[in-house]
TORPA-4810 file (N, C-alpha, C, O; in nm, 3 decimals):
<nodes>
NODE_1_17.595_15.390_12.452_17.689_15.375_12.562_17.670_15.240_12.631_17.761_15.182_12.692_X
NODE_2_17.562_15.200_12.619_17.521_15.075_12.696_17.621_14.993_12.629_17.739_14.979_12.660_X
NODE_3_17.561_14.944_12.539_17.675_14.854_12.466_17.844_14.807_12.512_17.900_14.701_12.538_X
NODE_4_17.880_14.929_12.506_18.019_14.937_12.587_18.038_14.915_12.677_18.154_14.881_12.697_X
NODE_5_17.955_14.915_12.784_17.935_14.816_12.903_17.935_14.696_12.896_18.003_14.619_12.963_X
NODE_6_17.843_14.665_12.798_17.860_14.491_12.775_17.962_14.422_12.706_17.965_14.299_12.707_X
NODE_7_18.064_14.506_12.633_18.176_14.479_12.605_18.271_14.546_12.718_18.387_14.532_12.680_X
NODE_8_18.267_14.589_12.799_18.327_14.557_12.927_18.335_14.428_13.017_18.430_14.380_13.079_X
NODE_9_18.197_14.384_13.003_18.113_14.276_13.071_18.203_14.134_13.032_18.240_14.032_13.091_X
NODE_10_18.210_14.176_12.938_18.224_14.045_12.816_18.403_14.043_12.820_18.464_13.936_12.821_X
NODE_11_18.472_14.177_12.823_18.583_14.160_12.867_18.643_14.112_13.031_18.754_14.067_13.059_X
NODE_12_18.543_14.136_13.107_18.593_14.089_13.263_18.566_13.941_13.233_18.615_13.873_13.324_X
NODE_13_18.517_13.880_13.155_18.415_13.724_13.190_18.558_13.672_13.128_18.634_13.612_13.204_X
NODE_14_18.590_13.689_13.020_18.699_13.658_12.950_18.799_13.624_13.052_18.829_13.511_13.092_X
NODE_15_18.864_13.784_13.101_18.945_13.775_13.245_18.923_13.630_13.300_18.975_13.521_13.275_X
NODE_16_18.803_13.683_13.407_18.785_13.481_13.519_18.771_13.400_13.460_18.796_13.294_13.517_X
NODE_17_18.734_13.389_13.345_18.733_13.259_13.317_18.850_13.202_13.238_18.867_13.084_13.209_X
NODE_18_18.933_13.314_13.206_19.114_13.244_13.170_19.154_13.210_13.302_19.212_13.102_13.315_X
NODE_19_19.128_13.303_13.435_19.190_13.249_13.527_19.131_13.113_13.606_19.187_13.037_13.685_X
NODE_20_19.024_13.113_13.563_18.975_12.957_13.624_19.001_12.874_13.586_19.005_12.767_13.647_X
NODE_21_19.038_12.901_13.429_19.076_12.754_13.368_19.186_12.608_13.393_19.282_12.608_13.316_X
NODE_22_19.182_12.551_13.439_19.268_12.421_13.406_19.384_12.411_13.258_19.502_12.378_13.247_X
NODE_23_19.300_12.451_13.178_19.374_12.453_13.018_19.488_12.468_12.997_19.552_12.518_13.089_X
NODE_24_19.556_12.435_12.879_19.725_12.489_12.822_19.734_12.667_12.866_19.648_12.749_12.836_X
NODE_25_19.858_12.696_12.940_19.885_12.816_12.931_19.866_12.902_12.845_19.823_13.015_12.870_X
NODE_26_19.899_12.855_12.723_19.910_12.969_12.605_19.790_13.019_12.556_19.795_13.129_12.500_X
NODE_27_19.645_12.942_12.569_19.501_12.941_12.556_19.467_13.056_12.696_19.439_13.176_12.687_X
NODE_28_19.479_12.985_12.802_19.446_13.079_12.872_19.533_13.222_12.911_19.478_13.304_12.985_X
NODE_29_19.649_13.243_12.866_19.699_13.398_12.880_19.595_13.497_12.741_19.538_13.605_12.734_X
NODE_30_19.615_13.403_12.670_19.534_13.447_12.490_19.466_13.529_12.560_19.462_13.652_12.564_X
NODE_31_19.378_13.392_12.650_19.218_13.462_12.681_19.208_13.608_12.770_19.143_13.712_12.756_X
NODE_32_19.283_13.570_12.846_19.249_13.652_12.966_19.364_13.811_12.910_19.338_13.916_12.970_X
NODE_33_19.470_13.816_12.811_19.501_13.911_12.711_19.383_13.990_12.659_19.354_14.110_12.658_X
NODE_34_19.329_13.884_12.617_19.200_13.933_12.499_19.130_14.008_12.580_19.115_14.124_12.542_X
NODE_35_19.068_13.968_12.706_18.950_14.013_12.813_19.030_14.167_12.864_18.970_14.267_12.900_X
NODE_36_19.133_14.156_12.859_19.163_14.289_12.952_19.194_14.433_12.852_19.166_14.551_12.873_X
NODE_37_19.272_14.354_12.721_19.235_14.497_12.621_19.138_14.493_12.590_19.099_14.602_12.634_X
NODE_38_19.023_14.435_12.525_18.838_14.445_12.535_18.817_14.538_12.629_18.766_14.643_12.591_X
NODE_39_18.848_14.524_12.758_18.772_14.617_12.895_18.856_14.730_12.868_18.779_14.823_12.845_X
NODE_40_18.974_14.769_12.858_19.046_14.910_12.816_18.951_14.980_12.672_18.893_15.089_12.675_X
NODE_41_18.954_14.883_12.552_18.923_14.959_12.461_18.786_15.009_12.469_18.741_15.119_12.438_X
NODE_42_18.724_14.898_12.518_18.563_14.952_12.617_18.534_15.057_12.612_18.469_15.135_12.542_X
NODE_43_18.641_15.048_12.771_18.638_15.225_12.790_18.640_15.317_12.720_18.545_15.393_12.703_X
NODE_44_18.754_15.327_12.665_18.833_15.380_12.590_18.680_15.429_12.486_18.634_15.541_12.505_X
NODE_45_18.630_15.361_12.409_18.532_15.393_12.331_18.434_15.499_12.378_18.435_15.609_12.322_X
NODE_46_18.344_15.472_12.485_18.318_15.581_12.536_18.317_15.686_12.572_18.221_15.744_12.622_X
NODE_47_18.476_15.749_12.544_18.521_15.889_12.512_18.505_15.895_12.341_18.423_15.971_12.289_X
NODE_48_18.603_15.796_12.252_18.631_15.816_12.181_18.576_15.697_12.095_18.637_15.591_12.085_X
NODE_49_18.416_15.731_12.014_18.324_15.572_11.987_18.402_15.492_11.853_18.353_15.383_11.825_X
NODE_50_18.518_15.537_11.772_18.548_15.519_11.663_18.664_15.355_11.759_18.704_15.266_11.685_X
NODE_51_18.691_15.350_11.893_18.758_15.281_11.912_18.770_15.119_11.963_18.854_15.033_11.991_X
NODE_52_18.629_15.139_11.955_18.524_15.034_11.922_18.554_14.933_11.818_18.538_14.813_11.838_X
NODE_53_18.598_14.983_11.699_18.674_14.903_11.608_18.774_14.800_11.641_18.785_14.688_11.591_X
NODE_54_18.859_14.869_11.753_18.970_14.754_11.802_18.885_14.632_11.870_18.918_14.521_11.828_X
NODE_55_18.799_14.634_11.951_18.736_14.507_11.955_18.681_14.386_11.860_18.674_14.264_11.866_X
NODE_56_18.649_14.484_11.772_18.624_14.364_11.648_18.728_14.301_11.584_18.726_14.188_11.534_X
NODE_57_18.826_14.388_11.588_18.955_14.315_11.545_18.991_14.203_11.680_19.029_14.093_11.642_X
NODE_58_18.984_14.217_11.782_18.996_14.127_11.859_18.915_13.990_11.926_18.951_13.889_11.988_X
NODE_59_18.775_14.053_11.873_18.685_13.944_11.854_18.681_13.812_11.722_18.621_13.704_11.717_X
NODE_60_18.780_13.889_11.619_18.832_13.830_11.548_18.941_13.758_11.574_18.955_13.650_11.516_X
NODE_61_19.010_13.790_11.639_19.163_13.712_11.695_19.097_13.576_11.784_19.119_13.457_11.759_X
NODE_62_19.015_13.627_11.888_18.967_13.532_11.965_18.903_13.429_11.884_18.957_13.323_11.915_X
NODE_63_18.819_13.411_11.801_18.728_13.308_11.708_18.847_13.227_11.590_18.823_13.119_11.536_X
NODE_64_18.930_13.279_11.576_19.050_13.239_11.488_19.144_13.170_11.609_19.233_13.093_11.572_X
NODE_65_19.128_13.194_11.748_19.264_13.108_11.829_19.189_13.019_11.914_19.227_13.002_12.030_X
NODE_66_19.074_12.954_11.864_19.014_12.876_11.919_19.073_12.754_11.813_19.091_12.637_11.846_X
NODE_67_19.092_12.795_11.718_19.130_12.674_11.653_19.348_12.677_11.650_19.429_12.588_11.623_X
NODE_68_19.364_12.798_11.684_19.563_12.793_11.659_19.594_12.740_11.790_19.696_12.673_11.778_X
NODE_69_19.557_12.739_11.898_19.596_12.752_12.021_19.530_12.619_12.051_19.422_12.587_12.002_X
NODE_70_19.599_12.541_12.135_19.540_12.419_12.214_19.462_12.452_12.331_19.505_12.535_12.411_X
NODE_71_19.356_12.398_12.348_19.246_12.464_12.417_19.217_12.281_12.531_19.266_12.172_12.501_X
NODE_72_19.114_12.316_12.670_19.125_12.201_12.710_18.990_12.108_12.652_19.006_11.986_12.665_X
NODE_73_18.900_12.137_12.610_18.804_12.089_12.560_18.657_12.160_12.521_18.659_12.281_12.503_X
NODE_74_18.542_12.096_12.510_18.450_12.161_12.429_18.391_12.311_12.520_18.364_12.415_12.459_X
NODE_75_18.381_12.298_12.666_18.321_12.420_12.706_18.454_12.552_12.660_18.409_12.661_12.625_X
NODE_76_18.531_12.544_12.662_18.644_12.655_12.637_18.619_12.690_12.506_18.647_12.807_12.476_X
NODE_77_18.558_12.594_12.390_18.537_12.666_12.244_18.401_12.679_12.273_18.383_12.788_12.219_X
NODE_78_18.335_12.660_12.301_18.141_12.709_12.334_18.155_12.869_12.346_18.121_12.960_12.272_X
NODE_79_18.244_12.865_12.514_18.267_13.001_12.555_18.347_13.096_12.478_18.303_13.209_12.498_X
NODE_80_18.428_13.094_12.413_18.516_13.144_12.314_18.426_13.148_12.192_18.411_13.269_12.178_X
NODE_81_18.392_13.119_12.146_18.304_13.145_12.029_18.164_13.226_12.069_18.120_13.304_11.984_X
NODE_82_18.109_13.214_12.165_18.011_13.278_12.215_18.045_13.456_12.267_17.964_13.546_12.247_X
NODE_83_18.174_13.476_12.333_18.235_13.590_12.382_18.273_13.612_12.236_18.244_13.726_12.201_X
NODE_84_18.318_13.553_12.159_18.368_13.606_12.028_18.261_13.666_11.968_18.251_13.786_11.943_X
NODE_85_18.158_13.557_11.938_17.988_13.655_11.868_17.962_13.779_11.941_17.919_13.879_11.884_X
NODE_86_17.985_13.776_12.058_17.896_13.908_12.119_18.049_14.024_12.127_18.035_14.144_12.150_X
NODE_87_18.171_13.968_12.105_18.201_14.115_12.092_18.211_14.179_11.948_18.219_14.299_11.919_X
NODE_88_18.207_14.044_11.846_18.188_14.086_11.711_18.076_14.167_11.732_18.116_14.283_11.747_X
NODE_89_17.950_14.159_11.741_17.841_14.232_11.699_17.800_14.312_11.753_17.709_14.381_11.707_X
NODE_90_17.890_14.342_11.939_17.869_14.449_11.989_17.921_14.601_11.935_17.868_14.711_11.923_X
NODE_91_18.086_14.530_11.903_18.157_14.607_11.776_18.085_14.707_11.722_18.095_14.829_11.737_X
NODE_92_17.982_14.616_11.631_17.955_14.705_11.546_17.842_14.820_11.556_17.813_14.903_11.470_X
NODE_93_17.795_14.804_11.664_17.664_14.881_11.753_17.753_15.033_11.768_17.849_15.049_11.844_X
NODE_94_17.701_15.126_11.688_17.764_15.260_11.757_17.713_15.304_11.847_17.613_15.243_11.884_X
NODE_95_17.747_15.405_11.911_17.734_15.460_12.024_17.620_15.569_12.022_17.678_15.658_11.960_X
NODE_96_17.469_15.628_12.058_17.443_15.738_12.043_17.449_15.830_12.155_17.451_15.797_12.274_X
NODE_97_17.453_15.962_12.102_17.489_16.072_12.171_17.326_16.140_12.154_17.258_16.152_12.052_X
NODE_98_17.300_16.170_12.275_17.200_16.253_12.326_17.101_16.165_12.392_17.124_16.060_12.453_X
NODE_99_16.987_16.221_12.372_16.843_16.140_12.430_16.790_16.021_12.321_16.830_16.037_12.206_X
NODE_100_16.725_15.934_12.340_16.689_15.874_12.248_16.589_15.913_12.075_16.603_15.858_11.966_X
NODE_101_16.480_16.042_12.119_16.427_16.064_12.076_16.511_16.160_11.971_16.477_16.181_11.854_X
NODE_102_16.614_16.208_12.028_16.658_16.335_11.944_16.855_16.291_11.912_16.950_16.364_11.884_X
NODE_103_16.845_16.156_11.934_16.991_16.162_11.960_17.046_16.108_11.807_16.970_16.043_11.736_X
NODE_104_17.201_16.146_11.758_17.240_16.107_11.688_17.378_15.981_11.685_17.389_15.902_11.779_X
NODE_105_17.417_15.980_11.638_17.519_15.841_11.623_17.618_15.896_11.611_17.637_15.958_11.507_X
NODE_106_17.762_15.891_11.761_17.864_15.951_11.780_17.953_15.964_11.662_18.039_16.051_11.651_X
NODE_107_17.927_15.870_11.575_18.084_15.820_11.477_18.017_15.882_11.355_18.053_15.845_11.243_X
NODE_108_17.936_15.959_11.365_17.859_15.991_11.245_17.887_16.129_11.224_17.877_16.189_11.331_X
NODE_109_17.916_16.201_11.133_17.966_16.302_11.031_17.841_16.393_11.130_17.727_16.355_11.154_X
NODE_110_17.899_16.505_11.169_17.802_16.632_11.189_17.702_16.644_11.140_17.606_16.649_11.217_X
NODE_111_17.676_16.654_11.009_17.563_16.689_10.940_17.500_16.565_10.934_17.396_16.593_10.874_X
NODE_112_17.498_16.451_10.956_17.430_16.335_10.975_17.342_16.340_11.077_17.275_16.241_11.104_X
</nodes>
């Protein structure tokens, strides 16, 4: 569950920092697009951990429109590629259900 917090985290940062930007419009709506379904699907995962997937697809969009989209210079691809790594690999972190000692992995087949 933690995890999903930090892809919450990672979706609000997205948010302010499209809105702080100076940059081409179309870079910063991208961004701050990207940041706010991240923080929905977040959530969203935490009921339902299989939905977690949509972030990686969007951590993918983000690392691919650093280069389609006109951006204003090097800190905007640092940060964009960096929010991109951590929601790629948060992605893929499932969720466990129970205590640590006894808990199993939400997305995981019953008998698993």
């Amino acid at each position: 569950m933690e995890v999903r917090i930090l892809n919450v985290m990672l979706g609000v940062w997205l948010l302010v920092a499209a809105l702080g930007w100076n940059g081409p419009s179309a870079y910063r709506i991208n961004t701050g697009a990207v940041g706010l379904v991240s923080c929905a699907v977040a959530l969203l995962a935490l009921r339902f951990p299989r939905a977690r997937w949509v972030n990686l697809g969007l951590s993918l969009w983000l690392f691919a429109s650093l280069w389609i989209l006109p951006r204003q210079g090097e800190f905007e691809l640092w940060d964009g590629m960096l929010a991109a790594a951590s929601m790629f690999f948060t992605a893929g972190v499932p969720s466990i259900v129970g205590s640590s000692l006894g808990g199993r992995q939400a997305d995981a087949p019953l008998g698993g």
